[in-house]
N, C-alpha and C positions, 0 to 999 in steps of 0.2 A: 503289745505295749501301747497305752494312749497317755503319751506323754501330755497331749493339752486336757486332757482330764486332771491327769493327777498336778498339775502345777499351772490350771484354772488360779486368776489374781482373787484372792480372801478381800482384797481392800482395792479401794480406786486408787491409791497411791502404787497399786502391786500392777494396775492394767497399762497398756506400753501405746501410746500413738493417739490417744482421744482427747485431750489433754483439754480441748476446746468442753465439748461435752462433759466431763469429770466438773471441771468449775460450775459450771450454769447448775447443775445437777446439785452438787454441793451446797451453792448458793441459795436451793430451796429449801436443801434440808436446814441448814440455819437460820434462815429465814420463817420456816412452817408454811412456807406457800407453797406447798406440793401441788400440781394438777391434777385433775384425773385419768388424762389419760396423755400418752406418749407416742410418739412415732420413733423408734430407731432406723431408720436406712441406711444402705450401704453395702461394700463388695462382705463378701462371703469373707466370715474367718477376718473381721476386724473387730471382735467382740461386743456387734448389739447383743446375745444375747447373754454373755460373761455380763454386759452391762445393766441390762434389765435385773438379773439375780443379786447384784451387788444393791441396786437402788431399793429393790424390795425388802432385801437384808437390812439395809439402814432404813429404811422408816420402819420396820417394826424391831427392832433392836432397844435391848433394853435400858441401855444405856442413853439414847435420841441425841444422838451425837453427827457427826458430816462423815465419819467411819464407822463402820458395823464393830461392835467389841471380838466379837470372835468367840465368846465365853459364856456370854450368857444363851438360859434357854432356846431363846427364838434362835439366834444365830447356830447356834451348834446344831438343832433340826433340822436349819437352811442347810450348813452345810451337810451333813446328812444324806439329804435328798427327802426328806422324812415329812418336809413340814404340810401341814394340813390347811394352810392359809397358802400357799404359795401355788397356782393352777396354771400347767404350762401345756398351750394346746398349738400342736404343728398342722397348721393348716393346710400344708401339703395332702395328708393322710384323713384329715378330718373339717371338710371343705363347706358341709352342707347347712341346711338351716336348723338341723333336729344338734346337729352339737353345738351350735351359737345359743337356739333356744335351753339348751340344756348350761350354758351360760350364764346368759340370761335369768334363770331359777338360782342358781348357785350364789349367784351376786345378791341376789334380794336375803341370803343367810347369813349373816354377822358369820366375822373372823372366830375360828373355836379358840385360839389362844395368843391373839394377836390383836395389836391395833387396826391393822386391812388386810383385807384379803387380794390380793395381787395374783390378776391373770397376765401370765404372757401368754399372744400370739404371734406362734414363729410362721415364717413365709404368708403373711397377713392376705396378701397381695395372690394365693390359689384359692378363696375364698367366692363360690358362690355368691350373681346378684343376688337371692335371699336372703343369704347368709349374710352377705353387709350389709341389706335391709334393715335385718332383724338387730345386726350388731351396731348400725345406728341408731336403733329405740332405745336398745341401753347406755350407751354416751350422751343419748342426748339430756337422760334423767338418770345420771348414775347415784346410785345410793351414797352415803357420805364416808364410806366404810371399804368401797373399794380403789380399788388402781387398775387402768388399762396401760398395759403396753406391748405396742404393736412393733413387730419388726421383718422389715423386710430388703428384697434383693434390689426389688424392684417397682418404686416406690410410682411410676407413673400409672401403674395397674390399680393402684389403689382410689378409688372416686373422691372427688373434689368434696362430695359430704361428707366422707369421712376424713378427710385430711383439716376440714375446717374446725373438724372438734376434736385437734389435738395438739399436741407442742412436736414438734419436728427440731430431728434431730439430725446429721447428716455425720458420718462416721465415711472417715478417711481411710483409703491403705495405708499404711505400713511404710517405709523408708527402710532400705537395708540396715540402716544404722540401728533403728530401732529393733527391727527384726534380728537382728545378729544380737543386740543387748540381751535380748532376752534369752536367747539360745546358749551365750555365756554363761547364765545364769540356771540353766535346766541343767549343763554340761559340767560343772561346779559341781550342781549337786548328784546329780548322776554318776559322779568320779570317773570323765570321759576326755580321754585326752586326745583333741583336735586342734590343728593347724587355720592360720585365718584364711586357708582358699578353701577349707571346707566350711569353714561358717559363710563366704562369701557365697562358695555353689549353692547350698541351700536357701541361701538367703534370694537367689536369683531364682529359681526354681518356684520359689514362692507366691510370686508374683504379688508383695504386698499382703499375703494371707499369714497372720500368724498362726492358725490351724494350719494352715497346710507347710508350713517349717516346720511345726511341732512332729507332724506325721510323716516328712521328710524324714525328721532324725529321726524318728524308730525305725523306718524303714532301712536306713544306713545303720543304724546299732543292730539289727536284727541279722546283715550280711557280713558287717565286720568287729561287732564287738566296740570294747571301751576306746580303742586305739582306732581311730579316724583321720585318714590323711584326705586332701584336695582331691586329688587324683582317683582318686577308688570313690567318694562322694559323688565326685562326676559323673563316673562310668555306669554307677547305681542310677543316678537321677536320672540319665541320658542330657544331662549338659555338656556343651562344648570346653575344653578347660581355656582356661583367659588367652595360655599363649598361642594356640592356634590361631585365633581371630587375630592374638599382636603379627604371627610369625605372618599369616595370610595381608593385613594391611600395608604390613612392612613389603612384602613384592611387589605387590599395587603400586604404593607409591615411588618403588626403585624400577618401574617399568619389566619387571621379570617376567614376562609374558607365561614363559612355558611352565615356569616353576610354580605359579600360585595356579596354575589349572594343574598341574599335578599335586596341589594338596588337595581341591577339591578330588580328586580321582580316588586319591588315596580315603577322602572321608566318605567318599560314596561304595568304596570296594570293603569298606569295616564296617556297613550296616549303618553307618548314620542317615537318618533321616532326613534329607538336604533342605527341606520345608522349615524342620523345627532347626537346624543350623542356619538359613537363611534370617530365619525370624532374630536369634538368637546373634548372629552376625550383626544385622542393622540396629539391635537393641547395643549395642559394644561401640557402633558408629555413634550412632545417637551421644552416648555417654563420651566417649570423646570430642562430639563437637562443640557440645555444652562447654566441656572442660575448657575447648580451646580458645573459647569465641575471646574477642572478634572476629580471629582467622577463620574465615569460610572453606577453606581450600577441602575439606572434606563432604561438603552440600553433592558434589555432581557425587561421591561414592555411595552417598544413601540414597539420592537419588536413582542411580542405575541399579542397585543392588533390589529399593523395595518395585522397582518395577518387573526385576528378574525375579522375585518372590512369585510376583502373581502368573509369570508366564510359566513357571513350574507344575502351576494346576494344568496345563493343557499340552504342555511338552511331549512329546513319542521319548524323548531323551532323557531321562531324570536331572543330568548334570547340566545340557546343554545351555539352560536358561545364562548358568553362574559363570560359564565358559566363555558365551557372547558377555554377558555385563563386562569379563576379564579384561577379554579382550578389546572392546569397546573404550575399556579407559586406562590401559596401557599404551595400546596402538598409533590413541591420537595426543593431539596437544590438548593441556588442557581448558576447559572450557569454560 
């Protein structure tokens, strides 16, 4: 099941979290000042490339409108996957300078049934020096007919000449809130009935990737079906569920010395991974300290806890690290 395939956004009012980028982009299309060429950057699974197919869609949409119709020709071949103006080249797999030049030729052919012809290049940024050589002749004299847009993870890999002959874009994570909105809305339509600790697991799990929530939930519908609880979401992702991290903070700060090193015992003897709980611990501190501030009184536990992360990697003990941090700030007054 590819749930982010099949409920990819048709319109920029459908895509969740770029809101910044939707306007400017809009703004050209009403405008007729479209550039030629584009930079998308940013983490994985925030939709440059849902973005670049939606932009392409509205400039050659029949309607020339700041939304693609949906209906006519050009659009229904976009979506499709069909259309014969629309060139999407994954730079990862095709890096060198014989497919830029082979680019490069294609550009120089007028649209077969369209106003331009629109290349995307995904992961821009695994491209051959040649290759950007060759792919900076054609930006720098692009014919009047086509569209470049570049998209990538990692956008400092890409050379300062070619970043000068483009418009840059920079696309955000995700916020749980956003990410969960949209999952409400796959889960509607999916006719899937989940609890909000399992739209939260997924949503943390995510880490800001609306691909990878999307491919969360098929991966949790695939084990459990339309009926989705927290708990069972959890145990699939391999996420901690919320109350261990409260039940664990809550010792911490009642001085329980023996009791919070026997939950870590207990989460080390059921196969949990203490690395990705530790991680996943300090990200729960984190969000409570925010929540709490001004009160700091929680600084010395993420303190001691992300220092016990990193002694994890060299430990003979697996637990030991999270046992001394326990103890560490039970024992004493605090600091």
């Amino acid at each position: 099941m590819t749930l982010y395939r099949t409920y990819r956004p048709k319109t920029f009012g459908e895509l969740e979290g770029q809101e910044h980028v939707v306007q400017t982009l809009q703004g050209a299309l009403s405008s007729g000042r479209i550039g030629h060429a584009y930079l998308f950057c940013g983490p994985r699974g925030t939709g440059k490339t849902t973005m670049a197919r939606l932009l392409a869609k509205a400039l050659n949409c029949e309607k020339r409108d700041t939304e693609p119709c949906n209906k006519c020709f050009s659009c229904t071949e976009s979506n499709a996957g069909k259309s014969m103006d629309l060139i999407e080249i994954d730079a990862a797999s095709n890096r060198g300078i014989d497919e830029i030049r082979n680019v490069k030729e294609s550009a120089q052919v007028a649209a077969t049934s369209s106003r331009f012809k629109v290349f995307i290049v995904d992961e821009v940024h695994m491209l051959t020096t040649p290759a950007f050589n060759a792919l900076l002749k054609t930006l720098e004299e692009p014919p009047s007919h086509t569209l470049f847009i570049l998209a990538t993870t990692e956008p400092h890999k890409v050379p300062e000449t070619i970043l000068s002959r483009v418009q840059r874009f920079d696309f955000k994570k995700l916020n749980h809130d956003q990410i969960i909105a949209k999952l409400r809305t796959v889960a509607k339509a999916e006719n899937l009935t989940m609890d909000d600790e399992s739209f939260r697991a997924i949503a943390t799990a995510a880490s800001g990737s609306l691909r990878d929530a999307e491919s969360a939930l098929a991966k949790v519908i695939s084990y459990t079906g339309t009926t989705i609880n927290g708990e069972e979401t959890s145990k699939i992702l391999g996420i901690i569920p919320l109350k261990v991290h409260e039940e664990l903070l809550s010792l911490i700060a009642q001085k329980q010395t023996a009791q919070a090193i026997a939950k870590i015992a207990d989460l080390h003897e059921s196969g949990v991974h203490l690395d990705h709980f530790a991680k996943q611990f300090i990200d729960y501190l984190r969000a409570e300290l925010l929540a709490q501030l001004p009160n700091a009184s929680l600084v010395p536990v993420v303190q001691r806890f992300m220092q016990a992360r990193q002694d994890l990697r060299h430990s003979p003990i697996p637990q030991l690290p999270l046992e001394l941090a326990i103890i560490d700030l039970t024992t004493h007054a605090s600091r």
